[in-house]
TORVEXTI-468351 format. One record per residue (C-alpha): residue in three letters; x, y, z. Coordinates in Angstrom, 3 decimals. Example, Ala and Ser with C-alpha at 12.3 -4.5 7.8 and 13.67 -1.06 7.14 Angstrom:
// TORVEXTI-468351
residu;east;north;up
ALA;12.300;-4.500;7.800
SER;13.670;-1.060;7.140
This chain:
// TORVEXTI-468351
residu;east;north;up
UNK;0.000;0.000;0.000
UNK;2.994;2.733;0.153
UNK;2.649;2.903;-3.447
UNK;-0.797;3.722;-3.156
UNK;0.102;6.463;-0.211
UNK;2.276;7.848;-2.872
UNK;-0.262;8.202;-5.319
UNK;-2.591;10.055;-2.749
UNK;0.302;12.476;-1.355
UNK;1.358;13.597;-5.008
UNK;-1.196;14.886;-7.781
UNK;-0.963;12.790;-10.282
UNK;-3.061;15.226;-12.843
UNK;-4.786;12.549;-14.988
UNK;-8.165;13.633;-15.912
UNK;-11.093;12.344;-14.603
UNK;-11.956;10.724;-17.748
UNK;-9.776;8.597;-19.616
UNK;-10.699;7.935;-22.679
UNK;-11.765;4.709;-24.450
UNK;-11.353;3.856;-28.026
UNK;-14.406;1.141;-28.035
UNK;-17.644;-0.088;-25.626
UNK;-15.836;-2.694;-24.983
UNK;-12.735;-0.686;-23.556
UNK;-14.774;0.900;-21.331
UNK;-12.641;-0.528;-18.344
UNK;-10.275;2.100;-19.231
UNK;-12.363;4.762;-18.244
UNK;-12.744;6.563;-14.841
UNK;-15.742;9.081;-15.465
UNK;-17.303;11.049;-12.386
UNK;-20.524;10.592;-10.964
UNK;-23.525;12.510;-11.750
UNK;-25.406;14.471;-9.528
UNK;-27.423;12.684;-6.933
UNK;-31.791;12.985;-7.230
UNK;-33.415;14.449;-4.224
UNK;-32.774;12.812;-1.013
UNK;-36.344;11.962;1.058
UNK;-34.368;12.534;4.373
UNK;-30.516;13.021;4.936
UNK;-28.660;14.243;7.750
UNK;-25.480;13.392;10.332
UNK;-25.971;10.828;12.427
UNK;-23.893;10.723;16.157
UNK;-22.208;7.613;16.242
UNK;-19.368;5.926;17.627
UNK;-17.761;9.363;18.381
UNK;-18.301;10.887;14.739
UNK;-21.286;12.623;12.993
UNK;-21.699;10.089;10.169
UNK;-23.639;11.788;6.706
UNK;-26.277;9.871;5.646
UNK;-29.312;10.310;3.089
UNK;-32.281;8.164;1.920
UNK;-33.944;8.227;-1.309
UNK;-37.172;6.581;-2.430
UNK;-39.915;4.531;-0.513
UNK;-40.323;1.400;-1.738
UNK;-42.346;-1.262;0.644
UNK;-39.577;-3.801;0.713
UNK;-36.341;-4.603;2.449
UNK;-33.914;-1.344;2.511
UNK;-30.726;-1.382;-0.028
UNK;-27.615;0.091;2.156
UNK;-24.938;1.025;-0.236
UNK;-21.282;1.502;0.914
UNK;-19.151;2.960;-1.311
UNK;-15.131;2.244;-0.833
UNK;-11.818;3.615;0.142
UNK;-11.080;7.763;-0.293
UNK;-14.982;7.768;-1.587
UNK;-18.132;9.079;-0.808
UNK;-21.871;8.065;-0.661
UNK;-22.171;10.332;-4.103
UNK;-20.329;7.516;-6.259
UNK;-23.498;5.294;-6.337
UNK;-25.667;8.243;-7.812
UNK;-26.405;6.160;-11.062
UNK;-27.407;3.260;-8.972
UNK;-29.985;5.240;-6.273
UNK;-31.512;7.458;-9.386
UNK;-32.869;3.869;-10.474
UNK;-33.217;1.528;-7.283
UNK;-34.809;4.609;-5.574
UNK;-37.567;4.342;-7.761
UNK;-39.160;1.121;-6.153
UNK;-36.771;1.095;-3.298
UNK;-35.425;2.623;0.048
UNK;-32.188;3.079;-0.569
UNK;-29.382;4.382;1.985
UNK;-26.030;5.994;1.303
UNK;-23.596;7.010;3.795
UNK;-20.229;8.606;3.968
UNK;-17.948;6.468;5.817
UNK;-15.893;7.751;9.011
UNK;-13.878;10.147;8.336
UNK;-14.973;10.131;4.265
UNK;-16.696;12.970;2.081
UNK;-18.769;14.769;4.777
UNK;-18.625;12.940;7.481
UNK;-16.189;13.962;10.543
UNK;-13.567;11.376;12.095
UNK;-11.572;10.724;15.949
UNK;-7.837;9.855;16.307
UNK;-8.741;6.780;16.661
UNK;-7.114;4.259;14.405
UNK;-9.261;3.076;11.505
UNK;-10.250;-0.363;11.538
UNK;-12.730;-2.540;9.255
UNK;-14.330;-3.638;12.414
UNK;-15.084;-0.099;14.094
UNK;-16.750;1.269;10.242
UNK;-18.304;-1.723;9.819
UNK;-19.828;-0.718;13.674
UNK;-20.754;2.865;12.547
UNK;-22.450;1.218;9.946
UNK;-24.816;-0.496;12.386
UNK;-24.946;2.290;14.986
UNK;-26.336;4.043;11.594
UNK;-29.466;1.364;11.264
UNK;-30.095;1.844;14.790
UNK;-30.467;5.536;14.802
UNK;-32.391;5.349;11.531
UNK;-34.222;2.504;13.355
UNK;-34.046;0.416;10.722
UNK;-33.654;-3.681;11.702
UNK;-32.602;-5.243;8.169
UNK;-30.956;-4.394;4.907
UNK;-29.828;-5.830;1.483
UNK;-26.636;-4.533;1.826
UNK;-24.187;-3.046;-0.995
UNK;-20.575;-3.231;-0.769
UNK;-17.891;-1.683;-3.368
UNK;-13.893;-1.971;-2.252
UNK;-13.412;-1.090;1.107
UNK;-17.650;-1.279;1.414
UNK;-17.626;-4.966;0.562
UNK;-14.921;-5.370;3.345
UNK;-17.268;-3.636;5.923
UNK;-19.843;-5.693;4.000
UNK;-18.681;-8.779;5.100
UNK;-17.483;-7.937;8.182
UNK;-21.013;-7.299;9.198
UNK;-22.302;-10.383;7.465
UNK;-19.706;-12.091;9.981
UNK;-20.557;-10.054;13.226
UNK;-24.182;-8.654;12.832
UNK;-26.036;-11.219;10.300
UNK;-29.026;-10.355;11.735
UNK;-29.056;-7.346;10.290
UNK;-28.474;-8.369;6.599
UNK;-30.808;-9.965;4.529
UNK;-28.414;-10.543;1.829
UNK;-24.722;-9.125;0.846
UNK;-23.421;-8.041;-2.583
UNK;-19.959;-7.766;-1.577
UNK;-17.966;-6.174;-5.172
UNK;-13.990;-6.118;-5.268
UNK;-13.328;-7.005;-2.091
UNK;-10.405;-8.565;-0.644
UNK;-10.346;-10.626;2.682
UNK;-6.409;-10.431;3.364
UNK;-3.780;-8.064;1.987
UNK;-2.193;-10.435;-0.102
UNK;-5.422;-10.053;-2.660
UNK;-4.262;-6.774;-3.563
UNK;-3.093;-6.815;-7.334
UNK;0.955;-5.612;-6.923
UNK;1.222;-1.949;-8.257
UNK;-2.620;-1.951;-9.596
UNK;-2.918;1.174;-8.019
UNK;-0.815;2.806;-10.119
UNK;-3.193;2.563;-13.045
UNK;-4.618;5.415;-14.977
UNK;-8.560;4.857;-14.178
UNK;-7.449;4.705;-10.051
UNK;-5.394;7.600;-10.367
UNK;-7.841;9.220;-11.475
UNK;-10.182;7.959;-8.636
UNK;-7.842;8.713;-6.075
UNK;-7.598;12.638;-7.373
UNK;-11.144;13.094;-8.132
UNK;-11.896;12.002;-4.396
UNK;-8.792;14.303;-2.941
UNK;-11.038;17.163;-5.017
UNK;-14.511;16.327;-3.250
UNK;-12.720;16.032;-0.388
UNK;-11.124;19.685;-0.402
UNK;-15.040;20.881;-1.344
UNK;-17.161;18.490;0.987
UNK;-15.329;17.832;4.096
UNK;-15.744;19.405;7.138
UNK;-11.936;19.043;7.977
UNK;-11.652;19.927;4.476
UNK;-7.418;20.881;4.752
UNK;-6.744;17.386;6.354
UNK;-6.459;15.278;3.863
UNK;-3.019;14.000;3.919
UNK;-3.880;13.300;7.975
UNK;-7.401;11.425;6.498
UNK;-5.238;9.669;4.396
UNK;-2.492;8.283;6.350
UNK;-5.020;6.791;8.946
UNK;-6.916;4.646;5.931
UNK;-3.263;4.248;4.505
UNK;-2.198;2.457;8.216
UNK;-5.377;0.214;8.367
UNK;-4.698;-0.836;4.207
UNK;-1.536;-1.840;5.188
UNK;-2.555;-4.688;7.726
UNK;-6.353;-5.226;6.916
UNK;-7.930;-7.064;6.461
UNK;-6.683;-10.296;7.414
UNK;-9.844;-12.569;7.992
UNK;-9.273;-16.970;7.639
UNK;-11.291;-19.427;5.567
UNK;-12.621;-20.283;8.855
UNK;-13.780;-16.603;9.266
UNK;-15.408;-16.795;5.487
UNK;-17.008;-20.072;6.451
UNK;-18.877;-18.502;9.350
UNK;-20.895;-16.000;6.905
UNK;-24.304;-17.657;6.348
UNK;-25.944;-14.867;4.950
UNK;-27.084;-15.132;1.160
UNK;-23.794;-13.476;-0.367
UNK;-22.804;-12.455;-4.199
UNK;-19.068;-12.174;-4.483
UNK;-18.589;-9.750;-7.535
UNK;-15.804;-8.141;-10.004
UNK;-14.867;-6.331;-12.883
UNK;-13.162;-9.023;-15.345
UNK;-10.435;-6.207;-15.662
UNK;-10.154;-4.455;-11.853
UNK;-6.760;-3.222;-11.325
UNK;-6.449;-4.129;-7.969
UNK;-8.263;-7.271;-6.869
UNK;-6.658;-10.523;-7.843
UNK;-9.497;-12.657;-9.559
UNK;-8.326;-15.742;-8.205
UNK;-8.505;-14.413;-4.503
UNK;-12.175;-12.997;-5.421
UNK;-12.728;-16.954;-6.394
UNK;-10.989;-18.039;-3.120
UNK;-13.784;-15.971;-1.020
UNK;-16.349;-17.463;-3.290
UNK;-15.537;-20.813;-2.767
UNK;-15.159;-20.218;1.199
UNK;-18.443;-18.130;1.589
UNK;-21.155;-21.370;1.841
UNK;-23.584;-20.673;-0.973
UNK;-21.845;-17.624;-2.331
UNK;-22.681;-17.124;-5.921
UNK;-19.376;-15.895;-8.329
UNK;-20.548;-13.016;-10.617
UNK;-17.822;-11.008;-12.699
UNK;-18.777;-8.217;-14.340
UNK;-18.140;-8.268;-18.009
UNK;-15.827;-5.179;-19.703
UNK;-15.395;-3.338;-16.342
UNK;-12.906;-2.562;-14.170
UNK;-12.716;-1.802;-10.149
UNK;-15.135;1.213;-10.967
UNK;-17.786;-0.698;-12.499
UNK;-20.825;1.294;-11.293
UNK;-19.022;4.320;-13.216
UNK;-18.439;2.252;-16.566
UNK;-21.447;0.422;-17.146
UNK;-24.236;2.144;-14.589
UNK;-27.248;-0.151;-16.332
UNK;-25.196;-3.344;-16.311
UNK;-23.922;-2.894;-12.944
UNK;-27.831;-2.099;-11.628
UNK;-28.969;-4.776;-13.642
UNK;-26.615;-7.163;-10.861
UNK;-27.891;-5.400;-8.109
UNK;-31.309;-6.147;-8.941
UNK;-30.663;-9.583;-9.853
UNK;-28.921;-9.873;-6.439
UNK;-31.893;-8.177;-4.964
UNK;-34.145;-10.901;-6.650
UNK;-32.315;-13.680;-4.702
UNK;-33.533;-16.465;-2.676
């Protein structure tokens, strides 16, 4: 991961998009999100120490959809995804500790304590149960609740996630679509934080938990008995496919889906593809 601290510290000054000669090259591309629709409620929640962002959109009857976007992000990231699932849906977004506008503590990130916010967020929305949505780092905190708090999940779709460190692609950081990421975020950051000049600070806390986390056994994956999807981008630049088969295998009943012509931003490069997965997830027994 010091590669990937480097990346942060320096601008790298790729643009946001980068460009694609074909559809099918579209794994090449890191293009921002749009704006998000109209929120029903959102506010900052007081938990675990921090006031955590959150917003909900839509009002469907069903089970709620929580969506956790990953490292360096924010809630915004998923805006193609809640401007369709909203529309016969609850859907939650959040901003992770110490992410987009939500505040942080000294305190030394850990999978385990987000994952906690994460629940201390359902319980001050008072909300029992939720098909839950996890990109990157959210797929980690995904699971991590699927192993801890199952009784709040209903099902997990856990996308490019890795369950130790050695799952991390060697140097895939250093591509152009997640340098791209990984400015794009430092600029929301700088315009949506409200400790908007401590960036480097933000960043060398996720940069010490990356470095050791996480570090979960098959036994640990074996545990999870909640309904699970393990997904990813046939071209991510980061997660090994062959770990992302590993946790598959491990996760009893998991189901394997990769994501055809996409990379670790999938939601970004094919938004109606990567909702139709989430509502084929959804439509799981």
């Amino acid at each position: 991961m010091n590669k990937l601290w480097t990346m942060i510290c320096l601008s790298s000054a790729f643009l946001f998009n980068v460009s694609a000669t074909s559809a099918t090259d579209r794994w090449a591309e890191f293009s921002a999100p749009p704006a998000m629709p109209a929120a029903v409620r959102s506010g900052k929640a007081p938990v675990n120490g921090i006031e955590m962002y959150y917003a909900i959109y839509g009002s469907g009857e069903g089970t709620p959809i929580l969506m956790i976007h990953g490292g360096l992000g924010y809630a915004d990231i998923w805006a193609n995804q809640v401007a369709d699932l909203s529309r016969d849906h609850t859907v939650i977004v959040a901003d992770s500790r110490g992410h987009g506008r939500s505040t942080r503590t000294d305190a030394p990130y850990a999978y385990d304590l987000m994952a906690a916010d994460y629940v201390a967020l359902l319980d001050y929305l008072q909300i029992g149960k939720v098909a839950l949505v996890g990109w990157s780092d959210g797929g980690i905190i995904g699971l991590d609740i699927a192993m801890k708090h199952p009784e709040r999940l209903t099902k997990l779709f856990a996308h490019a996630a890795n369950t130790t460190t050695t799952g991390v692609i060697p140097g895939g950081f250093e591509a152009k679509t997640f340098l791209a990421y990984i400015d794009h975020c430092k600029a929301v950051y700088g315009r949506i934080s409200p400790t908007a000049n401590q960036y480097e600070a933000f960043a060398t806390q996720m940069n010490e938990m990356w470095s050791s986390q996480p570090n979960w056994s098959d036994d640990d994956l074996k545990a999870i008995h909640v309904p699970t999807v393990i997904a990813l981008g046939d071209h991510d630049e980061a997660i090994d496919r062959k770990h992302t088969e590993h946790i598959a295998q491990m996760v009893p009943g998991a189901k394997l889906v990769i994501l055809k012509d996409v990379s670790h931003f999938a939601m970004l490069q094919d938004p109606q593809g990567y909702t139709a997965a989430i509502r084929a997830f959804l439509e799981m027994r």
